[in-house]
C-alpha positions as CSV (number, residue, x, y, z in Angstrom):
1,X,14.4,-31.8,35.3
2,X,17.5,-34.6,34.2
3,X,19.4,-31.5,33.3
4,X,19.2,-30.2,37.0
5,X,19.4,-33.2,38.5
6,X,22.9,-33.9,36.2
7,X,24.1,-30.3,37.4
8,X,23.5,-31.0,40.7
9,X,25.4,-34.6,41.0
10,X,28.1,-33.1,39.1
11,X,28.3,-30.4,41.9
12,X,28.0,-32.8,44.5
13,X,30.7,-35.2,43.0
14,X,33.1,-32.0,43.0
15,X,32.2,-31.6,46.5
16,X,32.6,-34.9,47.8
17,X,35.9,-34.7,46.0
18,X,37.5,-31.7,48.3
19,X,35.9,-33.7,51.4
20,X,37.8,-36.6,50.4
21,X,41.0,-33.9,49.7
22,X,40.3,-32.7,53.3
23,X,40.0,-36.3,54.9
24,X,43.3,-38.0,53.4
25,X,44.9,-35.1,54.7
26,X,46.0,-34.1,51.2
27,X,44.4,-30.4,52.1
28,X,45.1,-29.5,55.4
29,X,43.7,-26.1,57.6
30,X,46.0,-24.5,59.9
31,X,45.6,-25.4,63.5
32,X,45.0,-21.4,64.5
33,X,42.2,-21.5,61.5
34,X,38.7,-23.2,61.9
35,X,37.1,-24.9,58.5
36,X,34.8,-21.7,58.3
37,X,37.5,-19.5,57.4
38,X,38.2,-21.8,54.5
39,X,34.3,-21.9,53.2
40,X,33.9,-22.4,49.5
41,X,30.7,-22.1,46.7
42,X,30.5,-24.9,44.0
43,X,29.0,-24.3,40.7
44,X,27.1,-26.9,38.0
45,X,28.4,-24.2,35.8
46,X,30.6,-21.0,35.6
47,X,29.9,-19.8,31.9
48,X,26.2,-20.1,30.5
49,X,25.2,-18.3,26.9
50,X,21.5,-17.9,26.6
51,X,19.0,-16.0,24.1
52,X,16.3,-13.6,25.7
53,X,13.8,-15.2,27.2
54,X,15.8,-18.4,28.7
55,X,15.4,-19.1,32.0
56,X,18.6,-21.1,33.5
57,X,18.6,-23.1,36.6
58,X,22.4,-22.2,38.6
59,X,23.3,-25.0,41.2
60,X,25.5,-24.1,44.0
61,X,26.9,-26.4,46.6
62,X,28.2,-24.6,49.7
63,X,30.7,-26.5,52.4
64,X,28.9,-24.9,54.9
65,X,25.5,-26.7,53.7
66,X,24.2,-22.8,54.6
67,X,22.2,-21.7,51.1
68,X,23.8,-19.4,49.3
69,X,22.4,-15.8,48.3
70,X,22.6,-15.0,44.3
71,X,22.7,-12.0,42.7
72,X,23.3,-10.3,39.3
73,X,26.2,-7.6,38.0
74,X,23.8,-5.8,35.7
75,X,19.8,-7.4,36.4
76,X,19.3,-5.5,33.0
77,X,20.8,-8.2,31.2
78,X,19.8,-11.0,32.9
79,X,18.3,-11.2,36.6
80,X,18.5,-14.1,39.0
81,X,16.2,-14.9,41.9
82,X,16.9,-16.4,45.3
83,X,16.7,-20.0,43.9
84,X,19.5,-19.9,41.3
85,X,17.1,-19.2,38.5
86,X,18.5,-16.6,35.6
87,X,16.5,-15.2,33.0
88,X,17.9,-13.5,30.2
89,X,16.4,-10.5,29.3
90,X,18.8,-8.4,26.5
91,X,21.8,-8.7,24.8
92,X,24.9,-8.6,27.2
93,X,26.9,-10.0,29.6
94,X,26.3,-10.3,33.2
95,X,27.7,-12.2,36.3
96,X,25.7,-14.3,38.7
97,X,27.5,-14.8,41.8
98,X,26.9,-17.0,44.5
99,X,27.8,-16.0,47.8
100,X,28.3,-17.2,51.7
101,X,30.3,-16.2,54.0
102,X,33.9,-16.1,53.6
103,X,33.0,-18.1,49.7
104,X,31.4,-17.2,46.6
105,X,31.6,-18.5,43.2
106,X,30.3,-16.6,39.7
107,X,29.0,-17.9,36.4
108,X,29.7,-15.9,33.4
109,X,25.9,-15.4,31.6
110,X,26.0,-14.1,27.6
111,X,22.9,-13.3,26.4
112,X,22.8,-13.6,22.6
113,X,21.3,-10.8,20.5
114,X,18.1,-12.5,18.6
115,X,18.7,-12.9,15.0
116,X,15.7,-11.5,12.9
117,X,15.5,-12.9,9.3
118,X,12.8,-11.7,6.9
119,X,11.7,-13.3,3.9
120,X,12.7,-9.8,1.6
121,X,15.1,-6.9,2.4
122,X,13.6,-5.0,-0.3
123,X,10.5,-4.9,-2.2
124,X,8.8,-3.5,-5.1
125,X,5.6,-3.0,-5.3
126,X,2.5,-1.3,-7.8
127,X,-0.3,1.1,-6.3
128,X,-3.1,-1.6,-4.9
129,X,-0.9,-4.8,-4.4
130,X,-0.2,-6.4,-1.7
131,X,2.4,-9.1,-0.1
132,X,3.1,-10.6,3.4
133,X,6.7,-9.9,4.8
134,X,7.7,-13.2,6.9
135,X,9.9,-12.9,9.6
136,X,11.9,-15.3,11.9
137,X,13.6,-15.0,15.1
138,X,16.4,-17.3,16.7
139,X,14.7,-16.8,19.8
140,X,10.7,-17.8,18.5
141,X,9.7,-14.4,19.7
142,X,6.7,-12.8,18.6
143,X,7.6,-10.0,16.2
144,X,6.0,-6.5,15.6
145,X,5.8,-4.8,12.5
146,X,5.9,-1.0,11.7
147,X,5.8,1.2,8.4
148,X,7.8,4.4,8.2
149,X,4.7,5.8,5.7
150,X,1.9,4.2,6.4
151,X,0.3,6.6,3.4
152,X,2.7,5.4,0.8
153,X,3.2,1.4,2.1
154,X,0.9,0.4,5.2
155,X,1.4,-3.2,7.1
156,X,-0.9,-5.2,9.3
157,X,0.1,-7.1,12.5
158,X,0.5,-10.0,10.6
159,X,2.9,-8.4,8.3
160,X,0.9,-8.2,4.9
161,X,2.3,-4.7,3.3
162,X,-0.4,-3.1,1.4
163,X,0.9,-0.2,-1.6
164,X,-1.1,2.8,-1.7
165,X,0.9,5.7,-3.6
166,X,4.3,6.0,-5.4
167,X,6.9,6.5,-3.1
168,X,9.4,4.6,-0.5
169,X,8.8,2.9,2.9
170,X,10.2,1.6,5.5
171,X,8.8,-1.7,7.1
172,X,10.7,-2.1,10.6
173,X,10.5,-5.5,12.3
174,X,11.2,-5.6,16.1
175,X,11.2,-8.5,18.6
176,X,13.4,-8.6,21.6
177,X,14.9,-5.1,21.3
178,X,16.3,-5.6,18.3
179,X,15.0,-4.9,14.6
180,X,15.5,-5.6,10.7
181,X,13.9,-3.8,8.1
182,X,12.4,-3.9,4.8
183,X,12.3,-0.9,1.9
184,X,9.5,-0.6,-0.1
185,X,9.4,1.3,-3.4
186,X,6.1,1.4,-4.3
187,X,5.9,2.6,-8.4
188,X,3.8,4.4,-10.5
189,X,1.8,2.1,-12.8
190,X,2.0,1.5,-16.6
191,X,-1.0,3.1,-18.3
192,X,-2.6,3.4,-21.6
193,X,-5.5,4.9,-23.4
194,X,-6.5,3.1,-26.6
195,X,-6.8,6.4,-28.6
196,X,-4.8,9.5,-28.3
197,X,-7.4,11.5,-30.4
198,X,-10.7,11.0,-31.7
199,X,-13.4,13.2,-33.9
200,X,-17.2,13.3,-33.7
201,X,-20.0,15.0,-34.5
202,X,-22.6,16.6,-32.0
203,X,-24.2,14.3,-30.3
204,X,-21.5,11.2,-31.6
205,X,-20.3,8.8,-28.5
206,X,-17.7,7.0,-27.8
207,X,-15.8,4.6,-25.4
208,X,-12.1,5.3,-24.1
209,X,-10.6,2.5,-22.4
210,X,-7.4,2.3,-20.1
211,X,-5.6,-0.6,-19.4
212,X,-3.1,-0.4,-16.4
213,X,-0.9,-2.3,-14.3
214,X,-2.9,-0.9,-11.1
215,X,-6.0,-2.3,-9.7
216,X,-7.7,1.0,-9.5
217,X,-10.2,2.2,-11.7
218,X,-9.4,5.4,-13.5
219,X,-10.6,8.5,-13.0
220,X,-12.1,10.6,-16.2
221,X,-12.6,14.3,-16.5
222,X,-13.4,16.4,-19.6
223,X,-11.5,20.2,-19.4
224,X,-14.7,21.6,-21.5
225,X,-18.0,20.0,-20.3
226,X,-19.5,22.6,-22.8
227,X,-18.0,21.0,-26.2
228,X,-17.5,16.8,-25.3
229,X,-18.3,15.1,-21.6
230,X,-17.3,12.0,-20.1
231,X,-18.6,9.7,-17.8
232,X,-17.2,7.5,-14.9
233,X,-16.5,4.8,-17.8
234,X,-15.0,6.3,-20.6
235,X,-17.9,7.1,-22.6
236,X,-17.4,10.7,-24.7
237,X,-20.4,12.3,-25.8
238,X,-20.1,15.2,-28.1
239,X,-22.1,18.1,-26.8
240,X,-21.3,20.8,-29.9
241,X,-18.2,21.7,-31.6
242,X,-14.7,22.6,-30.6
243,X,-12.2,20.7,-28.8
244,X,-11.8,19.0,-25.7
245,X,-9.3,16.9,-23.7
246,X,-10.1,14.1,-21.8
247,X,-8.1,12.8,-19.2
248,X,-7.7,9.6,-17.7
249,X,-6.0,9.4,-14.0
250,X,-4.6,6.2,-12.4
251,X,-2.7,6.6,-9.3
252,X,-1.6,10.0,-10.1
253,X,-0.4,8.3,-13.7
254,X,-2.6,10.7,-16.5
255,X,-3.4,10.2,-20.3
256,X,-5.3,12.5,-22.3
257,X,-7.0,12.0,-25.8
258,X,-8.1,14.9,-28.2
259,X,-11.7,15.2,-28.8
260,X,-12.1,17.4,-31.9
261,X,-16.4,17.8,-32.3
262,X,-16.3,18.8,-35.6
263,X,-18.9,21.3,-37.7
264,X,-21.4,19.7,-39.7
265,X,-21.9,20.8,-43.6
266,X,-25.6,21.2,-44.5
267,X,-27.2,21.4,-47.9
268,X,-30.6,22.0,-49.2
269,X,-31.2,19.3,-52.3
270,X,-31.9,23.0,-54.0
271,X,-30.9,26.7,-54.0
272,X,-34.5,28.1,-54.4
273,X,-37.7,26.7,-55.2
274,X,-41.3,28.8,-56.4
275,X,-44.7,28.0,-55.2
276,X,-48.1,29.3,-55.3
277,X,-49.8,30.0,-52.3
278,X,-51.7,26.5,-51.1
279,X,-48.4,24.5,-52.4
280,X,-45.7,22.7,-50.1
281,X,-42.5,20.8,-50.7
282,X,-40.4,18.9,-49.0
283,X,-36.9,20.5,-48.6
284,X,-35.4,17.7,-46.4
285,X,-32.0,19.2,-45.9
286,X,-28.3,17.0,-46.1
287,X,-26.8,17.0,-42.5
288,X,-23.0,15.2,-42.7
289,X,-23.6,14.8,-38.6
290,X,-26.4,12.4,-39.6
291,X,-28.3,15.1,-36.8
292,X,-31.8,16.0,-37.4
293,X,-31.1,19.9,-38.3
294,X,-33.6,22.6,-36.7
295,X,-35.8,24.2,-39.4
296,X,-36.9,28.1,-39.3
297,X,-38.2,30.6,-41.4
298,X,-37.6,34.1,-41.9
299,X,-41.3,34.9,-42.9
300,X,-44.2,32.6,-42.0
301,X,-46.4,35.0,-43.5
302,X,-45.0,34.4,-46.6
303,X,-43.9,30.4,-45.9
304,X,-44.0,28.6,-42.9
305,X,-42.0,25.6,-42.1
306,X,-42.2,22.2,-40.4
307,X,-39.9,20.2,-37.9
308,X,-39.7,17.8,-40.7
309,X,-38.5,20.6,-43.7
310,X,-41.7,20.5,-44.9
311,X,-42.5,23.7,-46.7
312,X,-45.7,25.1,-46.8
313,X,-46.5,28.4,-49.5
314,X,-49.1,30.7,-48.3
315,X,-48.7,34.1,-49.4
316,X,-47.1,36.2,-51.8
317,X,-43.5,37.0,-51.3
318,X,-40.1,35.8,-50.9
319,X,-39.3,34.0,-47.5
320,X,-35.7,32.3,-46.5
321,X,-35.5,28.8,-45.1
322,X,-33.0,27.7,-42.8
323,X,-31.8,24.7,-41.4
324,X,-29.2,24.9,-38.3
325,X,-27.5,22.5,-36.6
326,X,-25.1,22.8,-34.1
327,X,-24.4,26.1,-34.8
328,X,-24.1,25.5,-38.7
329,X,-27.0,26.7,-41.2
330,X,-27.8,26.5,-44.5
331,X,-30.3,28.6,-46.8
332,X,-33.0,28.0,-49.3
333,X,-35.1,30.8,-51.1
334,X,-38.6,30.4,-51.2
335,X,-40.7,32.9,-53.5
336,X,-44.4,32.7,-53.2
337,X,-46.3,33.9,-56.5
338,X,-49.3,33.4,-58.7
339,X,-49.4,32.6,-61.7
């Protein structure tokens, strides 16, 4: 309110100064001419620079005392109303003009591109991090943000950019017509697998581990379910022998270790052993796997066979044993005779 009330004394002052011109006879009108020919438009102002979104008050005195009618060269850049207020609405110039009859007067309006400063210009980011973007305008505007790939590097409306997969973005600020922009390089993450290879036996565990520079969990798969599996935390189980890789995915990032399931070696503490029918004897076989082995016989008739190796004579004859485990056997001859 002082500022229009200065802009329109100074306007007034001016115009009390041409009165004064015209009373001393200093500025004189033809005879044949009446003062309306000679009607002029004072300004407070003739050159105004604003950002978008100002609003500007223009004061014209008129020596007719008639009010004056305002208008704008190009309203796209700034639009004035019937009172003398401007607003600035884009980057450009513009002139307001003033206007009775037989007078007008302009003001020269620049309207100042806003200025968009963000906190980064380029960032780099790993697969599940995040970080907010700040921005600033000259003109305090609100700003709105937008990513280029939303599947690689998404942003909020707040501005917090969130990574998803390896790749480059592009984070465009706007306010006020006008942007700035931010690249994103979102990277592939650093991973490891504590062993590269590994060898059990059928029915051995054991735990893989990863450690990455991602905050996802990774993803485990065995390429032959039928010789070692894995589960969603890196436990190997050994399901019979042969080899499999397992592979551990982080954001696209894989590491494999070798799972060899090797073949046990069984042994019977001896060769061959003679009973008499009614007799047993405990032929606990040697399994390296530490496995329980499976125990079979070739003649029951002859001599039969526990789960335990337990060997029990009961006719006469010659019977094998075997033991088997995982797909391994051994052999012991059993001959069944009286003597």
């Amino acid at each position: 309110m002082s500022h229009n009330y200065k802009s329109i004394k100074a306007a007034l002052i001016v115009f009390c100064m041409i009165s004064i011109l015209f009373i001393s006879g200093f500025w004189t009108v033809p005879v044949s001419a009446s003062l309306s020919d000679y009607a002029f438009v004072v300004l407070n102002t003739y050159s105004k620079t604003l950002n978008i979104g100002d609003e500007h008050y223009l004061i014209a005195v008129t020596s007719t005392g008639k009010k004056p009618t305002f208008s704008s060269s190009n309203k796209s850049v700034a639009s004035v109303n019937t009172y003398g207020k401007i607003t600035a609405k884009k980057a450009g110039t513009t002139t307001v003009t003033a206007k009775i009859k037989n007078g007008e007067a302009s003001c020269k309006i620049t309207v100042n591109q806003t200025d968009i400063q963000l906190s980064a210009k380029s960032l780099s980011l790993e697969i599940g991090y995040s970080v907010k973007l700040k921005a600033a305008t000259s003109t305090n505007h609100p700003v709105t943000y937008k990513s280029s790939k939303s599947s690689i590097a998404s942003v909020s409306e707040t501005g917090v950019i969130l990574a998803k997969k390896a790749g480059t973005a592009t984070i465009t600020v706007s306010a006020d017509k006008t942007s700035a922009s931010c690249k994103v390089t979102v990277k592939q993450p650093k991973v490891k697998i504590n062993k590269s290879s590994v060898s059990l036996y059928r029915k051995g565990k054991v735990k893989l581990s990863v450690t990455s520079s991602s905050k996802h969990a990774p993803k485990w798969k065995s390429n032959k379910k039928s010789v070692a599996t894995v589960d969603n935390n890196g436990t190997v189980t050994a399901v019979k022998h042969g080899t499999a890789i397992i592979t551990a995915t982080v954001d696209g990032v894989s590491k494999t270790c070798e799972v060899i399931v090797q073949k046990p070696e069984i042994s019977f503490p001896k060769e061959s052993v003679t009973l008499e029918p009614g007799q047993s004897y405990q032929a606990k076989a040697k399994v390296s796997s530490k496995n329980k082995p499976e125990y079979q016989s070739s003649n029951a008739n002859v001599a039969s066979v526990d789960p335990d190796g337990t060997i029990y004579a009961k006719g006469c004859g010659k019977a094998y044993i075997y033991a088997k485990e995982d797909g391994v056997k051994a052999r012991m001859t059993v001959t069944v005779k009286v003597n």
